[in-house]
C-alpha positions in Angstrom: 21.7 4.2 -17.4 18.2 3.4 -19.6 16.3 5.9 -17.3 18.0 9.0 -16.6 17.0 11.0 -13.6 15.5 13.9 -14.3 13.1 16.2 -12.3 10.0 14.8 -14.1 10.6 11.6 -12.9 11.0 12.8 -9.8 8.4 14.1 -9.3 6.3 11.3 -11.0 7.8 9.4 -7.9 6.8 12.0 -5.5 3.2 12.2 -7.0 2.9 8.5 -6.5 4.5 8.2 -3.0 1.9 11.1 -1.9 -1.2 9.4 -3.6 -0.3 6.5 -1.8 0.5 8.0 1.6 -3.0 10.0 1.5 -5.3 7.0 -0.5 -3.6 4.2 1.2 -2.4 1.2 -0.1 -4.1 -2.1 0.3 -3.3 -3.6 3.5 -2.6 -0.4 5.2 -4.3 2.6 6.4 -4.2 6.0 4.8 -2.8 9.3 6.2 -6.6 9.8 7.5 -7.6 6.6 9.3 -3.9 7.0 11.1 -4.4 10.5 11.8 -8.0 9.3 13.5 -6.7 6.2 15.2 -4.0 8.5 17.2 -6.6 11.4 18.0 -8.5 8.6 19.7 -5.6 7.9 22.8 -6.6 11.5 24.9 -8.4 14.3 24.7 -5.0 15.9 24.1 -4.4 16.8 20.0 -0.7 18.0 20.8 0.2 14.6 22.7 -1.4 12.5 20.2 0.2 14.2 17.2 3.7 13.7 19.0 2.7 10.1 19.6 2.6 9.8 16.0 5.8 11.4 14.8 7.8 9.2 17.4 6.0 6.4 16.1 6.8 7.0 12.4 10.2 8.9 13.0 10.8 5.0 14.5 9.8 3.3 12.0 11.8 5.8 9.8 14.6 5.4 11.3 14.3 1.3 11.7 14.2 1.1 7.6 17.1 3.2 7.1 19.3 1.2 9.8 17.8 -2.1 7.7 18.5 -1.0 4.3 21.7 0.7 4.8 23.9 -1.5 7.2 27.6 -1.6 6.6 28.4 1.9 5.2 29.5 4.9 7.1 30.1 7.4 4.0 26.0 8.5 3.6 25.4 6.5 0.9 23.5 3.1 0.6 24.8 0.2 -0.3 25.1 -0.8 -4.0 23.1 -3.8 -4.1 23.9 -5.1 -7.5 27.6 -5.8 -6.6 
């Protein structure tokens, strides 16, 4: 392997995946302006904020069923074979 996992680059990844969940990336909203657009369906916070985790525990759950067809052990597919 040229790269090793290690916990640096980890958490380089993490770093990066949180920047870009709470910045946004372009073409898509960030954490705020989601966070705004779902407080704006009632007056209720605590319906709205479960409106939201169904929404992304869906599309969650959609990627993994895409990206990981075929294989019942846990583990993804190896992609290079």
């Amino acid at each position: 392997m040229k790269n090793p996992l290690t916990a640096v680059t980890i958490q380089h990844a993490l770093d990066w995946a949180y920047d870009k969940a709470v910045n946004g990336v372009k073409g898509l909203d960030t954490a705020q302006e989601i966070a705004e657009s779902y407080m704006k369906e009632s007056n209720n916070p605590i319906n709205n904020a479960n409106s939201l985790i169904r929404w992304q525990n869906s599309k969650a759950i959609t990627s993994g069923f895409i990206t990981g067809p075929g294989r019942r052990d846990g583990h993804a597919r190896d992609a290079s074979r």
